[in-house]
Every structure is written in C-alpha cells, then in structure tokens.
GUPAMAR-724972 format. One record per residue (C-alpha): residue number from 0; x, y, z. Coordinates in Angstrom, 2 decimals, decimal comma. Layout:
GUPAMAR-724972
ROLUM  nr    east   north      up
ROLUM NUM       X       Y       Z
...
//
This chain:
GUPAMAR-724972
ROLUM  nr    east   north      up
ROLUM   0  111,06  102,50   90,56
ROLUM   1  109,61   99,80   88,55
ROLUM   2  107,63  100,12   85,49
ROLUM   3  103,99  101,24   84,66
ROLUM   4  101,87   97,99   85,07
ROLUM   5   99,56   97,22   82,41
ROLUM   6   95,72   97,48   83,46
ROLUM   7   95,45   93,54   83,15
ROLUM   8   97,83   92,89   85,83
ROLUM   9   96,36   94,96   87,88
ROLUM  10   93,13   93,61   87,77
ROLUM  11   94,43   90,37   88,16
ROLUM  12   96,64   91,16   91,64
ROLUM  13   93,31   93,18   92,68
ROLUM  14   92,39   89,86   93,13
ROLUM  15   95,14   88,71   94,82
ROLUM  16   97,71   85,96   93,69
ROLUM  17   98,60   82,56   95,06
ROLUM  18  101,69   83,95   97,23
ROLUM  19  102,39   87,19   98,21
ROLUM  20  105,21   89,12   95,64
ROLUM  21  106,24   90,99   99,09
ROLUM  22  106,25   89,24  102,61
ROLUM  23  107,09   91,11  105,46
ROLUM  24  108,19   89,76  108,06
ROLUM  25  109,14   91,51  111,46
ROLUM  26  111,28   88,41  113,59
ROLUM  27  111,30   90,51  116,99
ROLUM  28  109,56   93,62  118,64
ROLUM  29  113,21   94,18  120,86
ROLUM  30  115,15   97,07  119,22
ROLUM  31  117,86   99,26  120,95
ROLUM  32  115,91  102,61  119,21
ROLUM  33  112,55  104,43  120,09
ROLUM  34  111,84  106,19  117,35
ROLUM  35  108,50  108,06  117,86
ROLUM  36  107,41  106,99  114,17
ROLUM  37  108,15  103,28  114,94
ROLUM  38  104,93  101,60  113,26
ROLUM  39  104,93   98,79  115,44
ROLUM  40  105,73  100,40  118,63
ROLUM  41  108,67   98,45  118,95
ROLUM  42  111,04   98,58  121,98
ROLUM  43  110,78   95,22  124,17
ROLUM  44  110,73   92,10  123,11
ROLUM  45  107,56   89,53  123,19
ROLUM  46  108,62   86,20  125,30
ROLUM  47  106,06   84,45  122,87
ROLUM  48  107,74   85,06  119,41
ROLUM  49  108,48   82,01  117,29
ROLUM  50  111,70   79,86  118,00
ROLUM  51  114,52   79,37  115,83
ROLUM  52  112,71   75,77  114,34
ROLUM  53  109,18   77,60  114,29
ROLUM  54  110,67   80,19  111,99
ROLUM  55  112,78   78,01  110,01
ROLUM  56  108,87   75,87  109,50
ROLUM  57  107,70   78,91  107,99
ROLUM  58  111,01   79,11  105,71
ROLUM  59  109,85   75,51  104,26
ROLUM  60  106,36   76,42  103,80
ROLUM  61  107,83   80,19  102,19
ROLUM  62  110,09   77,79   99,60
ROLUM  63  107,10   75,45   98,78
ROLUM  64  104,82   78,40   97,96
ROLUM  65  107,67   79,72   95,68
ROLUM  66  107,66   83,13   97,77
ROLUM  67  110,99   85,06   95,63
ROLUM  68  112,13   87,38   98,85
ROLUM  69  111,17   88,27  101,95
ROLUM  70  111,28   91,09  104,00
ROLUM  71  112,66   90,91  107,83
ROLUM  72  112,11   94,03  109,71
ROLUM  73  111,04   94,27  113,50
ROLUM  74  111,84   95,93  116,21
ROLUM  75  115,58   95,27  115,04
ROLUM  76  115,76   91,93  113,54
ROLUM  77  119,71   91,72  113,70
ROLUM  78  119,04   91,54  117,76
ROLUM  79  118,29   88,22  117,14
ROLUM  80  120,64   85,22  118,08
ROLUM  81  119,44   83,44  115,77
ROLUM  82  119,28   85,72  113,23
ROLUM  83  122,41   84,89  110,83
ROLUM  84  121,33   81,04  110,74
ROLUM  85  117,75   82,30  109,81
ROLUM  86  119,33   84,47  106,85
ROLUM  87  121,34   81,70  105,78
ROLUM  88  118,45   79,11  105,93
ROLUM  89  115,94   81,19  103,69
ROLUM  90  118,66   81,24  101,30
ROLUM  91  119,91   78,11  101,24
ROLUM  92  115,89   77,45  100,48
ROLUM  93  116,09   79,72   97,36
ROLUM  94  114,51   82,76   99,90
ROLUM  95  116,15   85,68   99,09
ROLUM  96  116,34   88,54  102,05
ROLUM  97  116,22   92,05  102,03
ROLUM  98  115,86   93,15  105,98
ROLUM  99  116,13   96,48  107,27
ROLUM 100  118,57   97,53  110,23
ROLUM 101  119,45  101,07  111,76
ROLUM 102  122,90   99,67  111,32
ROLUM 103  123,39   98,45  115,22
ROLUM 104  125,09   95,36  114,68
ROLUM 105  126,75   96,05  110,85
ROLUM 106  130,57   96,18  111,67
ROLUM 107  133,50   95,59  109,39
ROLUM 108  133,03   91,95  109,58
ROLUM 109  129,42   91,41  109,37
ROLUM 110  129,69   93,98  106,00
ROLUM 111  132,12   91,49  104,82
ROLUM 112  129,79   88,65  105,43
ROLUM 113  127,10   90,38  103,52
ROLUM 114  129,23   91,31  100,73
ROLUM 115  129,95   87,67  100,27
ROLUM 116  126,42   86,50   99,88
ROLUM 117  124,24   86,99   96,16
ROLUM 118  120,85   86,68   98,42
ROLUM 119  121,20   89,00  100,62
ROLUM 120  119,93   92,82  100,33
ROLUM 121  120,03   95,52  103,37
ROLUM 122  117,77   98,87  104,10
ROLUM 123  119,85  101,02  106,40
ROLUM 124  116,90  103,26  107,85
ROLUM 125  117,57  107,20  108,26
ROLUM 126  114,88  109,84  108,67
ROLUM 127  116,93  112,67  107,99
ROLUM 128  119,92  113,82  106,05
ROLUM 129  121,63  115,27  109,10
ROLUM 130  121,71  114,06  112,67
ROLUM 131  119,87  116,92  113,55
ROLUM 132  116,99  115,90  111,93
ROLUM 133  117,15  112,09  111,94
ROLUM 134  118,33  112,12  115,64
ROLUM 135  115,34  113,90  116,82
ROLUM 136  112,99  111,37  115,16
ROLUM 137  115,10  108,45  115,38
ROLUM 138  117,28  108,71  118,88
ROLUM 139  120,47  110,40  119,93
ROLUM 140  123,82  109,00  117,82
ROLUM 141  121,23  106,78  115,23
ROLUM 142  122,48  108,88  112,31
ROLUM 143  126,01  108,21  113,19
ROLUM 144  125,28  104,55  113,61
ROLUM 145  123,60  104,36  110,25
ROLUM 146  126,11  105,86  108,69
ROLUM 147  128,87  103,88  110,21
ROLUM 148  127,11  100,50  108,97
ROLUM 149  126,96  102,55  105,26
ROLUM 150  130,48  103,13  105,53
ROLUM 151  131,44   98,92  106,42
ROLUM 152  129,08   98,04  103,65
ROLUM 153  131,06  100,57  101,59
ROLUM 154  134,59   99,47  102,07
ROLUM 155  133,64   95,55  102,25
ROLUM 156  132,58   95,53   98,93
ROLUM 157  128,74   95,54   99,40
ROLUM 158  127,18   96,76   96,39
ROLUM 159  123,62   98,50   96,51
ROLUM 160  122,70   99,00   99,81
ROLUM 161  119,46  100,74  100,68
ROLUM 162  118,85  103,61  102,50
ROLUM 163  115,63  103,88  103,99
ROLUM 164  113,42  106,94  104,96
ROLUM 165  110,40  107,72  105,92
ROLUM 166  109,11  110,99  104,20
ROLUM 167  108,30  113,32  106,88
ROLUM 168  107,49  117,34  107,41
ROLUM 169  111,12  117,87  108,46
ROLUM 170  112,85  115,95  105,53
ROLUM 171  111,13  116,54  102,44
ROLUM 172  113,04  119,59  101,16
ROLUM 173  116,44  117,14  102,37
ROLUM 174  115,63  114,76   99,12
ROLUM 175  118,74  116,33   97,22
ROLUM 176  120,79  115,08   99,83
ROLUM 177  119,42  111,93  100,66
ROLUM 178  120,08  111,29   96,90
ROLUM 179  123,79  112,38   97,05
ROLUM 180  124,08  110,25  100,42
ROLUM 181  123,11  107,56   98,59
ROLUM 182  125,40  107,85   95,82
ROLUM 183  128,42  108,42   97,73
ROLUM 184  128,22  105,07   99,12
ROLUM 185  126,91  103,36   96,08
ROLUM 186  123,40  102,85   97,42
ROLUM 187  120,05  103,12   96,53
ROLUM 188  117,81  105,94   98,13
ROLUM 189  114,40  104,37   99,41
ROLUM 190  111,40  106,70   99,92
ROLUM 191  108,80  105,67  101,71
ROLUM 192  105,24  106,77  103,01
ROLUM 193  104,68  108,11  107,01
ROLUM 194  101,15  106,18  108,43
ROLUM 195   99,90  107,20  111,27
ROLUM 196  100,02  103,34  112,94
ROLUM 197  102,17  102,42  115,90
ROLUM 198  103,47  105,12  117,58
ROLUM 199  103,16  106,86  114,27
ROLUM 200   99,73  107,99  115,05
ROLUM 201  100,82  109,65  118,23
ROLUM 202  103,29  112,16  115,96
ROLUM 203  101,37  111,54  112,42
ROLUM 204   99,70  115,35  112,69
ROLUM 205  103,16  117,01  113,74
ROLUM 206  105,10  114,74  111,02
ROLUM 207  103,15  114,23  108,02
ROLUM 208  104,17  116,39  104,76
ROLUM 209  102,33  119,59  104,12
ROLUM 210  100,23  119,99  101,16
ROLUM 211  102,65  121,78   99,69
ROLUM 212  105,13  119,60  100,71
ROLUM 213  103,44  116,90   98,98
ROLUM 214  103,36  118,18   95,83
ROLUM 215  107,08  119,33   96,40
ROLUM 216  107,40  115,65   96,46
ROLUM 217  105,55  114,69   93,81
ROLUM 218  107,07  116,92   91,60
ROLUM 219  111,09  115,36   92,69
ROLUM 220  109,65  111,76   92,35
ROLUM 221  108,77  112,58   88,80
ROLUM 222  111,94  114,63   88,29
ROLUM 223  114,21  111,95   90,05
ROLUM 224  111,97  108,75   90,42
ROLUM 225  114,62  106,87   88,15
ROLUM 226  116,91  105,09   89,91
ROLUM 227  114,61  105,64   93,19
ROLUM 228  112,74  103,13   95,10
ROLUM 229  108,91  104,30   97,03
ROLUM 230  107,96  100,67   98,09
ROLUM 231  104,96  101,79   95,98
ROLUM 232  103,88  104,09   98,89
ROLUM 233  102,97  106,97   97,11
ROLUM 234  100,35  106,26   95,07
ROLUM 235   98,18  108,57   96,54
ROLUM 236   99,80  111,61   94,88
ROLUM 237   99,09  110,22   91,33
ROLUM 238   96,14  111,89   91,49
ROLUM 239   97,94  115,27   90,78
ROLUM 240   97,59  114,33   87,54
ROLUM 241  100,58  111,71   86,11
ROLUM 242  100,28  108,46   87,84
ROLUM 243  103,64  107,58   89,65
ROLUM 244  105,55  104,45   88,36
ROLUM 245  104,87  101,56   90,23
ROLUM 246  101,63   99,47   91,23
ROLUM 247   98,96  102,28   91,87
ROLUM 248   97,11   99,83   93,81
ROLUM 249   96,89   99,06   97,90
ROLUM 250   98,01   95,59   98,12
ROLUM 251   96,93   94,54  101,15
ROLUM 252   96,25   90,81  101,40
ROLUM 253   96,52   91,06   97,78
ROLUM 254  100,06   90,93   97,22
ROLUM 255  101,43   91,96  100,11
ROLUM 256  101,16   91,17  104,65
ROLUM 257  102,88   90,82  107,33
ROLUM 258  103,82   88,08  109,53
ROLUM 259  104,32   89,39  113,28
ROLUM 260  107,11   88,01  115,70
ROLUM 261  104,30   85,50  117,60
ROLUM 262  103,08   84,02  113,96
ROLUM 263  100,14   86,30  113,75
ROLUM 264   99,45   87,46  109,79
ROLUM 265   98,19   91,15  109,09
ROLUM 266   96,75   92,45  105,73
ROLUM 267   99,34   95,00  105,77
ROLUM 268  102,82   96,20  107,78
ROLUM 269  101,14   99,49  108,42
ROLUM 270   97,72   97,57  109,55
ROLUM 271   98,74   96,16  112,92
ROLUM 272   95,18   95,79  114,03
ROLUM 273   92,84   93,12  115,06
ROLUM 274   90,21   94,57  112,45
ROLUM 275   93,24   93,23  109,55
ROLUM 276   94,33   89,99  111,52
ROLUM 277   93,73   87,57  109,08
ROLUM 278   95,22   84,64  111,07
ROLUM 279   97,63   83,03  112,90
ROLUM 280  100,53   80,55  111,54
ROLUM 281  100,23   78,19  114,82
ROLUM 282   96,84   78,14  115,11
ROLUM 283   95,50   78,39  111,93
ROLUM 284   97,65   75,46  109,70
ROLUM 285  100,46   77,43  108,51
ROLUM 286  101,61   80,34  106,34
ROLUM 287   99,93   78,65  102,82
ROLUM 288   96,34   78,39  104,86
ROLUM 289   95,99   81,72  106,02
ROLUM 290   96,76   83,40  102,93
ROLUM 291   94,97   81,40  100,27
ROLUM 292   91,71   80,81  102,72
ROLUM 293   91,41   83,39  105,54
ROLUM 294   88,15   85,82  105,34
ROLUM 295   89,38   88,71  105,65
ROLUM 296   92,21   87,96  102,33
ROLUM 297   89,08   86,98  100,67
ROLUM 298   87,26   90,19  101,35
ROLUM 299   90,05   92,04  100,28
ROLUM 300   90,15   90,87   97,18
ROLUM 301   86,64   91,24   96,29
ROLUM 302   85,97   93,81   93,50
ROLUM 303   85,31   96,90   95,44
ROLUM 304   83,09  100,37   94,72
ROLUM 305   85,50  102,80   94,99
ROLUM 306   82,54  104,37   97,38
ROLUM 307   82,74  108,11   97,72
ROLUM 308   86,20  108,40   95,80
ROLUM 309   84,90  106,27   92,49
ROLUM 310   83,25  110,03   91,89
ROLUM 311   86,68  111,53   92,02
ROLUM 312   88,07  111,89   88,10
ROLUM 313   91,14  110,63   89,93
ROLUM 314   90,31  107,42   91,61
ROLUM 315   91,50  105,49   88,19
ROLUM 316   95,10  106,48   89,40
ROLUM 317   95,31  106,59   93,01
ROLUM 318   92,67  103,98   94,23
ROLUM 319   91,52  106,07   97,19
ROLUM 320   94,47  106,12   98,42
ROLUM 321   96,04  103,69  102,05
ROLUM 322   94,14  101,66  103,51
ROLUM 323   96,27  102,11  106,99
ROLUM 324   96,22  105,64  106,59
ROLUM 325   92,28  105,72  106,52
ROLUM 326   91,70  103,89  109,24
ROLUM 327   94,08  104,83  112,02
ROLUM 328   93,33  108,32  111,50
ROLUM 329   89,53  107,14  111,93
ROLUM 330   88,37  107,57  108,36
ROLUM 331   86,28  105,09  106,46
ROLUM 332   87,84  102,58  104,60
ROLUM 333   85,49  103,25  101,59
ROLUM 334   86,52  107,38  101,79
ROLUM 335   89,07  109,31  100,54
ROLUM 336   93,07  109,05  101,92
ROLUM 337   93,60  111,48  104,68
ROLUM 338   96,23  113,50  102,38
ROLUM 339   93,86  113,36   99,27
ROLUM 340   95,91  115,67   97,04
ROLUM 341   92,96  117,18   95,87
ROLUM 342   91,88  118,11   99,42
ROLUM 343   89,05  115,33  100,45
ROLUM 344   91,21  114,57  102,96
ROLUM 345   90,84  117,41  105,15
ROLUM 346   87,45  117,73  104,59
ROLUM 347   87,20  113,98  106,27
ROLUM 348   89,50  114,89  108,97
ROLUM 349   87,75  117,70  109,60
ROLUM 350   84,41  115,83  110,95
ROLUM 351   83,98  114,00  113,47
ROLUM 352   85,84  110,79  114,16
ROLUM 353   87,41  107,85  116,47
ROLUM 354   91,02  107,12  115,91
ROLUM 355   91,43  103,27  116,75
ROLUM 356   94,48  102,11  118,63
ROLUM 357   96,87   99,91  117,44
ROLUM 358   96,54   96,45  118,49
ROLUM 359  100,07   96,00  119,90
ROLUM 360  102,86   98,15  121,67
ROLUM 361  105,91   97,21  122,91
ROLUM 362  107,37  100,94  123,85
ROLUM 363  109,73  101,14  126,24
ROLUM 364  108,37  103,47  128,90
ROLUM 365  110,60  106,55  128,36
ROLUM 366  109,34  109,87  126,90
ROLUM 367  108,91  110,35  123,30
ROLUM 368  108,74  113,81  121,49
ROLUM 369  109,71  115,26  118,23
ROLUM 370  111,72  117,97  117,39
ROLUM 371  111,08  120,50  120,22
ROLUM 372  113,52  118,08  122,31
ROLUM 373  115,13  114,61  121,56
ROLUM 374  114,36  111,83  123,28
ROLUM 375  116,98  111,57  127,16
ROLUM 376  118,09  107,77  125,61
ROLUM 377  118,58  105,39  122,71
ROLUM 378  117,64  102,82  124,57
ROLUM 379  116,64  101,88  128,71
ROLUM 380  117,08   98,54  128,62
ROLUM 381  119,29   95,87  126,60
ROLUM 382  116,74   94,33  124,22
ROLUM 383  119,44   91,56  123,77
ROLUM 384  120,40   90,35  127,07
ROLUM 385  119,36   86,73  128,01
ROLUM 386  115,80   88,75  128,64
ROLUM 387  115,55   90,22  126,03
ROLUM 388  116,54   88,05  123,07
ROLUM 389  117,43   84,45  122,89
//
C-alpha cells in the first residue's frame, strides 16, 4: 500500500489536480463473464463505442496532459481487436497500462508478449480463493481460467502480476490464501471494495462484509497491508481507530474518473450514473475540457461540510466514507457510508429510502444468483464475433 500522505497533499488533491493520477478507462461493455457483482453490468457490447482512431485521439490528448498510467477495464477489454495496437500506442506515447482481465485471452504467447514489455501491468480478477467460491460469483470454470492466465504469466517470465478481488461476505476469512496465491506465482494480492453499482446493487445486501467481517478485515490489512494493494478502497474502516495507509480521501473527479466505452466521463468507476456524468469526450472538446472545466468536477472539488459525519470524532480519517456507496444504496451524499464502522450506517439504511438505478446495463439476459446456485452459463452469446467486437 502506499504511504501515509501528509495533510497538505491532501488538501491540495481535495481540490483536485490538473490530470487525474488514476484514469480508468473501460474500452468495451462485451465480456464472455456475468458476474452478478459486475459494476457496469457488462455483458454485450455497445455498437457506439469509440473506434480504434477515436481512442488512439484520446491517447494524444492522455500524453499531452502528462497522464503517468491508465487503467483499461470493461466488460473485458482484451475482447477487443484492436486492443494490442491500443496497448502498444499508449506506450509508445509514454502511457503506461495496467488493465484488468479474467484471464480469457492470456495464453502462453500473449504472457510472453507481456513479459517483454516495461509498460505494461495486468490485474487477473478472482473473487474467491477456490472455484467454489469465485465460480459462484464470477461464472462456471472463471477460477480455472484465471488461474491458467497466472500460470502463462508465471512461466513467461512476467514479474508482478496482480490479482484482483473484490472483498465480499464469502471471501473475507479466504485473505490467508489469497495472499499465498499470490505469492506462489510471484504476484501481488489486490483488495478491493464491493459497491453496490451495476449489478452490484442487485447482490450488494447478500455480498457485502459483515460488521464483524469488516473489522476482521481491518484488523489483516493492518497486520498484512505491506506488500498489499486496496486501490485506496477502504478508507472507510479507518475510522476504527488507525487510519489505513493510503489516500483517506474519495477522489472522485478529484484525482480519479472514468471514461466509458462511448467517450462519456464519470466522477468515479463505481458512479455510473447520469447524476456523476460530467461530460462527454465527442461532444464536449476532448478529454483535457471535461476534466479541467466540467460543473460537476468543479463541484466536487469545492471544500465540503462534512454534513452529518463532520460530528463524528472520526470523519478526520475516513471522510464519510464512498461516495458510490451512498448513493446507490439511496443515502445522502452528505451522510454517513452505508458500512459506517461505527454503525451510522445502519441507522441510515434503516429509514426510508430510494435506491437509484444505474444509468447503463448491458447484461446478457440469463439468470443471475449467488451462492444458492451458479449461474447455467459463462457466457450466451460470443461478445467477439463480427457482432460483437470489431
């Protein structure tokens, strides 16, 4: 994890920063999974996503700004044609990539290519330690997938690969072995924080850690946080008492959003909303325009109240919590984080409330469920076929 900020720079990417440190960006909504977490209800692909020279535009503009990485996600960005030549393009502009895959297309000799490149890092995503419990969430044969692609990294050479989970009710006491998963294949274990958007909020009350199982958590991040990456999710349980490593701060349109596969820029990855749409690439004069002079950045990064939580002795080290979390399980933005460690949460929850949809969702129209019984199929239709992905 990285190191304790000092207060200064905090208060200085409170108010946001010329370019983001983090860009995600998710290149397609096709993906040959369904997983019932998937926080941009990902399954088909949209006809209208940006072309090989539209995304290689927004590669220029990324260089210009200075943007250090960027993060390509989807749907299943490696589904992609074009994908490769975009990778190679950002870092032949001095972009580096990190993009997370469940390990679909990452044979011998793509791990090979990969192992070969300085610029290039990769997130293999697993929700559970076993395939019982990742398959359930995740899709029949996923684990083995992801573990096959862990294994070519492995053997090509590929040093510090990523493996990605999301925290959920049914992993958390599996952290011992995620960590010894990782280490077998030299890779990094990646933590990160379940929000109820996409599909996410459809499972978020059957999948979301305990209270118990949060502090569970919190207590192995500060035993084991060395060497372990959160994506800064987590700051939410600082306010058991010792603030987590890391940037204790939401970063939305601060110093972190999302580009979507049709050139539409979100505050946040886990904010696919129109109520955090802060622009759109096309429309709006690029990238550089909508990030430096949209409204909604600009509210953002306003100096804020804290409102009910700036009473909390806590709000110093968790910030009142995600912003994504708040409002797609209907609370207000100004309130306390749905999992408040020190139970404001459920006191929120409790009253009465609209949960707000998603503004996208590309689900493939088969069954989703967790646990009790996996979903029939990985996948109903060939999200890469001349349909699917050009």
């Amino acid at each position: 994890m990285t190191a304790v900020l000092p207060g200064r720079l905090i208060d200085q990417f409170e108010l946001g920063l010329d370019a983001p440190i983090c860009l995600t960006w998710e290149l397609t909504y096709a993906c040959n999974l369904s997983c019932v977490h998937c926080l941009s209800s990902s399954g088909k692909r949209d006809p209208r996503e940006l072309s090989t020279r539209q995304c290689k535009d927004v590669i220029d503009e990324l260089e210009r700004m200075q943007v250090f990485y960027v993060n390509i996600g989807g749907g299943e960005p490696t589904v992609r044609s074009d994908f490769w030549e975009l990778v190679d393009y950002a870092t032949e502009h001095h972009v580096g990539v990190k993009f997370s895959t469940n390990g679909v297309r990452i044979d011998k000799a793509v791990a090979e290519r990969l192992a070969a490149s300085a610029y290039v890092d990769v997130q293999i995503s697993l929700d559970g330690a076993t395939a019982e419990v990742n398959d359930a969430v995740r899709g029949p044969g996923s684990f083995a997938m992801a573990v096959r692609a862990l294994e070519n990294l492995s053997e090509a050479g590929f040093r510090d690969a990523k493996i990605s989970v999301v925290m959920t009710r049914h992993n958390v006491g599996q952290l011992d072995e995620f960590k010894a998963l990782a280490d077998s294949y030299g890779a990094t274990l990646r933590i990160t924080r379940l929000r109820p958007s996409g599909r996410g909020a459809d499972v978020w009350d059957e999948l979301h850690p305990t209270a118990a199982q949060q502090r569970e958590l919190y207590d192995w991040l500060v035993a084991n946080g060395d060497g372990v990456l959160t994506g800064d999710s987590f700051f939410h349980l600082s306010a058991y008492g010792e603030a987590l490593p890391g940037l204790n701060l939401c970063g939305a349109g601060r110093v972190v959003c999302l580009i979507d596969p049709v050139g539409d820029v979100y505050a946040c990855p886990f904010a696919i909303h129109d109520s955090f749409l802060a622009g759109n690439i096309l429309r709006d004069g690029g990238f550089r325009t909508v990030w430096r002079d949209s409204d909604l950045f600009e509210e953002l990064r306003s100096p804020t109240t804290g409102g009910a939580c700036a009473k909390c002795s806590f709000f110093d080290t968790c910030r009142g919590g995600c912003m994504a979390a708040k409002f797609f399980t209907g609370l207000p933005l100004d309130g306390p984080d749905p999992e408040c460690v020190q139970g404001y949460g459920e006191t929120a929850l409790a009253a009465e409330r609209t949960v707000p949809k998603s503004a996208v969702d590309h689900s493939r129209a088969i069954p989703l469920t967790v646990i009790a019984r996996q979903p029939q199929r990985v996948c109903d239709e060939n999200p890469w076929t001349t349909r699917g992905v050009r």
